[in-house]
C-alpha positions in Angstrom: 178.7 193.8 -57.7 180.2 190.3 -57.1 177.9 187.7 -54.9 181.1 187.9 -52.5 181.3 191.3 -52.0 177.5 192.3 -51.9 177.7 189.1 -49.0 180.6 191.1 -47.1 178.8 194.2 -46.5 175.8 192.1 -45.2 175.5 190.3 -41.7 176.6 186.8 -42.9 175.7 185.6 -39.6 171.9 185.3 -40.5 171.5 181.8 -41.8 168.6 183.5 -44.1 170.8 185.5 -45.8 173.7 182.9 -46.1 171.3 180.5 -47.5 169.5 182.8 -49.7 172.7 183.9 -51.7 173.4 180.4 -52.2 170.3 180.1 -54.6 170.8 179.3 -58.4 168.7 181.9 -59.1 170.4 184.8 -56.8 172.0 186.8 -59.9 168.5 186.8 -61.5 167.0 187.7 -58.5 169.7 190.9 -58.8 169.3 191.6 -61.8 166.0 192.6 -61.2 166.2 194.4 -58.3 169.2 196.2 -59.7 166.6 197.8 -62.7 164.5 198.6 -60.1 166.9 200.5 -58.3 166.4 198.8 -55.2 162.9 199.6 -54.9 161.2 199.0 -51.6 158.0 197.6 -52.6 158.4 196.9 -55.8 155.3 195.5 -57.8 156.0 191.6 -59.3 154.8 190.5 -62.5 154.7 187.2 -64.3 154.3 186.9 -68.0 156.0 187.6 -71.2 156.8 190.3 -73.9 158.3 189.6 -77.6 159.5 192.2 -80.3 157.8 191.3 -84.0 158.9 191.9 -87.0 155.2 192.1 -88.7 156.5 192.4 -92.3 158.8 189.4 -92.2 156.8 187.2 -89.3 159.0 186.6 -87.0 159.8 187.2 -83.5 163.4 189.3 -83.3 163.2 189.0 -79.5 161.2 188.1 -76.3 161.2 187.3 -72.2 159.2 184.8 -70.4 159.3 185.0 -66.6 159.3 187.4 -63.7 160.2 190.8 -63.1 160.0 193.8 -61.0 158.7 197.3 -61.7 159.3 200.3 -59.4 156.3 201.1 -56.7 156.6 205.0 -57.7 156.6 206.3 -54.6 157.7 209.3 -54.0 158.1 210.0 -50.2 161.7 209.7 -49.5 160.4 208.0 -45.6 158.3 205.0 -48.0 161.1 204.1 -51.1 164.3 206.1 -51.6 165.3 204.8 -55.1 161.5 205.9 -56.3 161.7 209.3 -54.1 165.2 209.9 -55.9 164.3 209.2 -59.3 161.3 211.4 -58.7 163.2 214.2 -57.1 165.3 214.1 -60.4 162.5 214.5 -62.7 161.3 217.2 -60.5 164.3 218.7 -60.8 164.1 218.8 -64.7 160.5 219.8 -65.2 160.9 223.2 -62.6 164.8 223.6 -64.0 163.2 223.1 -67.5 160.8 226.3 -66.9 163.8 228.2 -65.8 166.2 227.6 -68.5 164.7 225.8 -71.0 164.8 222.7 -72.7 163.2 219.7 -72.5 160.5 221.3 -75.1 161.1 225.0 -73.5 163.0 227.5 -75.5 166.1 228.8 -73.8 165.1 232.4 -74.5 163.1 231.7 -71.0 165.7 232.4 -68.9 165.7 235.7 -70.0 161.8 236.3 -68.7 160.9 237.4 -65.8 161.2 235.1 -62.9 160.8 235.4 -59.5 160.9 232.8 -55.9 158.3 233.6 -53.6 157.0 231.7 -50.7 153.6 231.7 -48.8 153.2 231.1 -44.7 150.0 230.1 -43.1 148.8 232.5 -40.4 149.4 232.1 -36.6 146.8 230.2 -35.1 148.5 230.3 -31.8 152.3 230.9 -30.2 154.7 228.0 -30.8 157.9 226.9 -29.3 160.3 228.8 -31.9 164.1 230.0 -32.4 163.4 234.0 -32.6 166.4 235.8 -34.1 167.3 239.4 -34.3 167.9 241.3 -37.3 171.2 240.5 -37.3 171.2 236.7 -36.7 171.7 236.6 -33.2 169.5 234.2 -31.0 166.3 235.1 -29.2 164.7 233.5 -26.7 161.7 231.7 -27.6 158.6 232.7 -26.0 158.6 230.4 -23.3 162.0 231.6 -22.1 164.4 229.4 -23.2 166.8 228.9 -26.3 165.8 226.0 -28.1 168.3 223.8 -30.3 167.5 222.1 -33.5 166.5 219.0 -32.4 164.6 220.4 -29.7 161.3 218.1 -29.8 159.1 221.2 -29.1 160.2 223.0 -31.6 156.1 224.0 -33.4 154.2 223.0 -30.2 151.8 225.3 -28.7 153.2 227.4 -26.2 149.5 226.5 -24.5 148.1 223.7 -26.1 144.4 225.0 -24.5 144.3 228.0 -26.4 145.6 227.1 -29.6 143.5 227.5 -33.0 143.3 224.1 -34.1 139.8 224.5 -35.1 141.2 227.2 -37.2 144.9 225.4 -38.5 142.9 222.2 -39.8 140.4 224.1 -41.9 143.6 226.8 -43.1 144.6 223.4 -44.1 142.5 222.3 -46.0 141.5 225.6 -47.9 145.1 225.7 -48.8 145.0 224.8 -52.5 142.0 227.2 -53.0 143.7 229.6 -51.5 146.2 229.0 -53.6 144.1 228.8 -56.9 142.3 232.5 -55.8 146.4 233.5 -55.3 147.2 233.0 -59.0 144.0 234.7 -60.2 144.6 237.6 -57.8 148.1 237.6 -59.5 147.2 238.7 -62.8 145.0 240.6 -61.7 147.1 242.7 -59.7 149.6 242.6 -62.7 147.3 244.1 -65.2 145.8 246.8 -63.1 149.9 248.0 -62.7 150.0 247.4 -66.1 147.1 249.6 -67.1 145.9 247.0 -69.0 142.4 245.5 -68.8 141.7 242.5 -66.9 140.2 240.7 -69.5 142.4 241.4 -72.0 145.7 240.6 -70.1 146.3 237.0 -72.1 146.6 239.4 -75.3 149.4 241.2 -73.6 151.0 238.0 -71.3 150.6 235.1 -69.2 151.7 234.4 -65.5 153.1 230.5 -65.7 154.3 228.9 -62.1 155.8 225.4 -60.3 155.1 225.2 -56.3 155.7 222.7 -54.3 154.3 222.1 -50.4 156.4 221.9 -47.5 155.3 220.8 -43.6 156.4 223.3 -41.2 157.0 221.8 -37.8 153.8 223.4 -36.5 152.0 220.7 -38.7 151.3 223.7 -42.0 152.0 223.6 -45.2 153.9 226.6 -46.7 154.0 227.0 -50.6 157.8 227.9 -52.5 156.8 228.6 -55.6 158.6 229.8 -58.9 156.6 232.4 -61.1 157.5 233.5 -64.6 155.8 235.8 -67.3 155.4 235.3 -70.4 154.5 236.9 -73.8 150.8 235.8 -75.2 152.1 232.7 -76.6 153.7 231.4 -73.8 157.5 230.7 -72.9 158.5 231.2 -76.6 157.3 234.8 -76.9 158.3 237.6 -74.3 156.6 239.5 -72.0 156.6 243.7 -72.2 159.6 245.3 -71.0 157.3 247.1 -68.1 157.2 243.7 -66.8 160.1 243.8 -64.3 161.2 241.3 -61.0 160.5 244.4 -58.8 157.0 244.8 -60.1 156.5 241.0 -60.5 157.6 240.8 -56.5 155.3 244.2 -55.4 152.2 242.1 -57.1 153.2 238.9 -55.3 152.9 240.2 -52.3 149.9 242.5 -52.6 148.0 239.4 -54.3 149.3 237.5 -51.1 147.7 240.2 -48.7 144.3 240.2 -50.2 143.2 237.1 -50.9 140.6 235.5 -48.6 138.3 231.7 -48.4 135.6 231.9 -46.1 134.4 228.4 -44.6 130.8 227.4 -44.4 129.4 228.7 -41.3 128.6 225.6 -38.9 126.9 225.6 -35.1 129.7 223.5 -34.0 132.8 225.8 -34.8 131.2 229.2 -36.1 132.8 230.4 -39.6 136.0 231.1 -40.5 137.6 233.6 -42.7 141.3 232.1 -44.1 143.9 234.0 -45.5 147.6 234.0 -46.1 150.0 234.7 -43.1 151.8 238.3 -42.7 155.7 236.6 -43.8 155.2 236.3 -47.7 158.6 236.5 -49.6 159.7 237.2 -53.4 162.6 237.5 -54.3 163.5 238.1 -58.3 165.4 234.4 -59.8 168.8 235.3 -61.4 170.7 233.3 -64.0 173.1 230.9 -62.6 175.7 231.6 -65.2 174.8 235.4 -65.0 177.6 235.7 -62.0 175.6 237.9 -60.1 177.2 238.4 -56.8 174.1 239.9 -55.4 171.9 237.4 -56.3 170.2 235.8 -53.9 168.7 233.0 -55.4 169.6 231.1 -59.0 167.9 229.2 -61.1 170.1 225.7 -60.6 169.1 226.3 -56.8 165.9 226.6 -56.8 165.2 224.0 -59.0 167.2 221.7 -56.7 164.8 223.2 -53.6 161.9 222.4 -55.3 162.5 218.9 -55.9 164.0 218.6 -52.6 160.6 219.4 -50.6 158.8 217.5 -53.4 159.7 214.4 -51.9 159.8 214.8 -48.4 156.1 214.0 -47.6 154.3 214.7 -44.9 158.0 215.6 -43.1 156.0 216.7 -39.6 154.1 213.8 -39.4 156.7 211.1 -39.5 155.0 207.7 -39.4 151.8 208.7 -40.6 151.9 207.5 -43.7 149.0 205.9 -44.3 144.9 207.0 -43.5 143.5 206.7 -40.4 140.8 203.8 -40.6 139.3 204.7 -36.8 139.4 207.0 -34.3 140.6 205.0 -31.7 143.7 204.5 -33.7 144.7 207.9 -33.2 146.0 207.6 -30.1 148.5 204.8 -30.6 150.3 206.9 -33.3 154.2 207.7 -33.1 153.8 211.6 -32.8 153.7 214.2 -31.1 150.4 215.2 -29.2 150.7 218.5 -31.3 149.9 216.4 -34.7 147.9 214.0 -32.7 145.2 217.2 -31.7 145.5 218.3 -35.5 144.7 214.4 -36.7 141.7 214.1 -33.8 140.5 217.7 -34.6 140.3 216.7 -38.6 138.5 213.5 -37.9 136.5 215.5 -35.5 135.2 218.0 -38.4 135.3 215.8 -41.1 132.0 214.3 -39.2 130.0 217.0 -39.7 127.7 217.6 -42.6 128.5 220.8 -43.4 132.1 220.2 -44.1 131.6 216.7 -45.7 132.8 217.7 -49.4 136.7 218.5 -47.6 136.8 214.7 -47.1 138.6 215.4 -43.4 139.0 211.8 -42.3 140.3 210.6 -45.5 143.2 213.2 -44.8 143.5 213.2 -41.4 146.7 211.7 -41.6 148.2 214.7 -43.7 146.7 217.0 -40.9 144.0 218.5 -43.2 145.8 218.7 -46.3 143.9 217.8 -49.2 146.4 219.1 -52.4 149.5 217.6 -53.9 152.6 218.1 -53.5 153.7 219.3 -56.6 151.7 221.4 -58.8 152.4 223.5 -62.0 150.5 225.8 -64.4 150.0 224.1 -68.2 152.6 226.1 -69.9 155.2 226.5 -67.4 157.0 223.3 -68.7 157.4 220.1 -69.8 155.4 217.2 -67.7 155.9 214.5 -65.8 154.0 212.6 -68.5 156.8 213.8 -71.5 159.8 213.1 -69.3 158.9 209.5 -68.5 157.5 208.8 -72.1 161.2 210.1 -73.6 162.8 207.6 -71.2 160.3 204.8 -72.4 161.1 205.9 -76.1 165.1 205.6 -75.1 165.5 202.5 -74.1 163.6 201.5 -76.6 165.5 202.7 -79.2 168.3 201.4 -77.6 166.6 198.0 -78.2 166.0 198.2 -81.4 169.2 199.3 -82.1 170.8 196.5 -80.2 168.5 194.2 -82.5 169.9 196.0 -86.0 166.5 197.3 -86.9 166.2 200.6 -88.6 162.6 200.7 -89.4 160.5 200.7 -87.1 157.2 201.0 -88.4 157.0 197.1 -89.0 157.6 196.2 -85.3 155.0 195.2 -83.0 155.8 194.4 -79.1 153.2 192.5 -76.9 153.3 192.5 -73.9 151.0 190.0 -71.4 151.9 190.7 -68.0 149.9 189.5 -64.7 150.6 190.9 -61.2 151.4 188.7 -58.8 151.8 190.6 -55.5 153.8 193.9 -54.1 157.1 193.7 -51.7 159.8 191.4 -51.5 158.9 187.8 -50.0 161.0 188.0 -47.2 163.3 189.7 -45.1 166.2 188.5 -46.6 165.1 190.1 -49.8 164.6 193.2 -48.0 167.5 193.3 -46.6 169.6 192.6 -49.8 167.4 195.0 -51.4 168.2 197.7 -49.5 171.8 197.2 -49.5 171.8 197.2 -53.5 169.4 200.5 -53.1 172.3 202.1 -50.9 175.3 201.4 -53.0 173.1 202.5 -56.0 171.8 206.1 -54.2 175.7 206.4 -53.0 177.1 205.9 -56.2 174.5 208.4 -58.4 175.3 211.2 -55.1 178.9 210.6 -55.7 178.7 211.4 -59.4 176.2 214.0 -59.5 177.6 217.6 -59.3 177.0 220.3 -56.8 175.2 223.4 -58.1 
C-alpha cells in the first residue's frame, strides 16, 4: 500500500502520525511490519545474517540491520495477526488427522472418526437460556428470558451457595481428568471388543485433537476429535467391528465413569471430580461424502477446533496476565462471578496440601492449569513439522532466487541480538494495526467458506 493511501485511512490530524510518515525510513519501517503481519508486540532484533557459498568462499547474500519477528501469541484478545496464523496451522494439524496429508495418508478419512464434547458438572444454578426440545425459549431459573448479551448470563442464581470451592478444583483436575478419559477409552473399546486390555495396541490404537473452551460460568469444556486406528497407526486400519455407533456408546460410557479424587484437606474437606451428565458424540462424516444427514464434517470441525484454539481465556476478558497479589484482585475488569473464582484459587493455592496445582500462578485462568490445544502423538502432523516446512520454503525460495542448486555447500549465519519487545510508540501502534487490519481483511476475503 502507497504512503498516501495507508495515511488516508489514518487520523492525519495527529501531528505524531503526520510526522512519523514523513521519515526517510517509513517504507523500511513497513516493510517490516508488513512480514510480521502487523504483529502487536513484535520482538526487535539488531544484527546480521549472510548466505555462504563454503566451496567457492564467498558470500552470495547478506542483511545488516533491524528487523521484526512475530510475538507468537496466540490469543486472538493479545495479537490478531499471531492468533490468525496460529488458528490456520491449527486448522491444518486437526484437518490433517481427518483427511490426511501433511505426512497423514488419505486412507484416514475412511477410519473411524467421531466429535464428542465433555461438560464440567453443576456446581451450582446459573443464569441460563433453557430451551425446549423443540427450540423454543424457557425461562431461566430466575424467571426471566435472558438475551445474548445479557451480562448474567453463567452467574450464580445465589452467589452464597454456589460450589466454587468445588468449580476451582474441577478446574484444575481438568487435564487429568482428561488423561484418565483416554485411558478409560480404550479400555471400554476393548472390553466391547472382546479383546484383552493389554493386548488392544496389537489390534488398534485410539488417536485424538481437543481443544479447551470457557464457558461463561468460568469452565472449560473439552471438543475433541477421536479416530481409530489399525496397530500401526493412521496408515493401517482398524477392524471392521469398529464402528461410529460403537466408538460414540464407549465415549460416553468412558465419560460417565471416570473420577479424580482431591487430597483431603481440613480447610475444604475432599472432593470427588467427575465429568458432567451433557457428554456428546456424534460420528465425523466426510465433507465430500454429501451426506445430508450428517451432522458434522470434517472441514467443520477442523475450522471449530481452531476457532476455540485461539480464543483464550474468552470468560475472563482482561485477565491476561497472572495475578502478582491479592489485593489486585479486586480492581480487575470482570465480573464478581470470575472475580470469586480468581479469589477462591488464590485462596487454595495457599494451602499446603494443594501446593503442587500451582493455584496462584493460574488464578488468572480460573484454575486451569492445561493448554489449550492438545493431541495424541500419532494423530497428526505437529506444530513443530508445519512451521519447519514453512522455514524450509522460503528458504528454498532463496536459494532459488540466488541460482543455487546445491545446497550442501551453503552455510547461513545468523548473529542476531534482541533489543526490546513492542513498537516504540503509539504512532507505530497505530500504523501497525492498521497494516494488521487491511492484511486480516484481505486473507478473510480470499479464504473460502467450508
Amino acid at each position: 500500500m502507497a504512503t498516501a493511501a495507508l495515511v488516508s485511512r489514518l487520523s492525519t490530524k495527529d501531528e505524531r502520525l503526520t510526522n512519523f510518515l514523513r521519515f526517510n525510513g517509513f517504507r523500511s519501517w513497513r516493510r517490516r511490519v508488513e512480514s510480521v503481519y502487523g504483529c502487536a508486540r513484535p520482538v526487535r532484533l539488531t544484527g546480521s545474517t549472510r548466505v555462504e557459498d563454503t566451496s567457492a568462499g564467498v558470500v552470495l547474500d547478506g542483511f545488516e540491520g533491524s528487523l521484526l519477528v512475530p510475538c507468537g501469541n496466540r490469543r486472538e484478545a493479545v495479537c490478531e495477526p499471531c492468533s490468525a496464523r496460529y488458528a490456520s496451522d491449527t486448522f491444518h494439524l486437526v484437518r490433517s488427522g481427518l483427511t490426511g496429508g501433511k505426512g497423514v495418508p488419505e486412507s484416514v478419512s475412511g477410519h473411524v472418526r467421531v466429535f464428542a464434547t465433555l461438560t464440567p458438572p453443576s456446581f451450582g444454578k446459573v443464569h441460563n437460556q433453557p430451551r425446549t426440545r423443540s427450540g423454543k425459549a424457557r425461562r431461566c431459573g430466575c424467571g426471566e428470558f435472558h438475551h445474548d448479551a445479557d451480562t448474567r448470563l453463567g452467574t450464580p442464581l445465589d452467589p452464597t451457595t454456589y460450589d466454587y470451592v468445588g468449580a476451582v478444583l474441577w478446574q484444575a483436575h481438568a487435564s487429568e481428568l482428561w488423561r484418565r478419559f483416554t485411558i478409560t477409552t480404550a479400555r471400554h473399546l476393548a472390553d466391547a471388543l472382546g479383546i484383552r486390555r493389554g493386548a488392544l495396541r496389537e489390534h488398534l490404537r485410539v488417536s485424538y485433537a481437543k481443544v479447551a473452551e470457557y464457558q461463561r460460568r468460568g469452565l472449560v469444556h473439552f471438543h475433541a476429535v477421536i479416530r481409530v486406528d489399525g496397530p500401526d497407526g493412521p496408515g493401517s486400519p482398524a477392524p471392521v467391528t469398529v464402528t461410529p455407533e460403537l466408538l460414540c456408546a464407549v465415549v460416553r460410557s468412558a465419560a460417565s465413569s471416570v473420577h479424580v479424587t482431591t487430597k483431603d484437606s481440613d480447610a475444604v474437606g475432599q472432593h470427588t471430580l467427575t465429568w458432567g451428565e451433557q457428554v456428546d458424540a456424534e460420528p465425523i462424516a466426510a465433507h465430500e461424502s454429501g451426506d445430508p444427514d450428517a451432522a458434522v464434517h470434517d472441514r467443520k470441525v477442523a475450522g471449530y477446533i481452531a476457532k476455540y484454539a485461539t480464543k483464550g481465556t474468552g470468560a475472563t476478558s482482561g485477565v491476561d496476565s497472572r495475578i502478582k497479589r491479592e489485593e489486585s484482585i479486586a480492581d480487575l475488569d470482570v465480573s464478581d462471578h470470575h472475580k470469586a473464582m480468581i479469589s477462591t484459587a488464590w485462596r487454595l493455592g495457599g494451602l499446603p496440601e494443594f501446593a503442587g496445582l500451582n493455584l496462584r500462578k493460574w488464578a488468572h485462568m480460573l484454575g486451569f492449569r492445561g493448554h489449550f490445544l492438545t493431541k495424541s502423538r500419532r494423530y497428526s502432523v505437529t506444530f513443530t513439522a508445519l512451521r519447519s516446512a514453512r522455514a524450509e520454503h522460503r528458504y528454498a525460495e532463496q536459494l532459488d532466487r540466488l541460482g543455487v542448486t546445491d545446497s550442501s555447500t551453503v552455510l547461513v549465519v545468523n548473529d542476531w541480538a534482541m533489543t526490546g519487545v513492542g513498537y516504540r510508540t503509539d504512532a507505530e501502534r497505530e500504523l501497525a494495526g492498521a497494516i494488521a487490519s487491511r492484511k486480516l481483511s484481505r486473507r478473510i476475503g480470499e479464504e473460502t467458506p467450508a
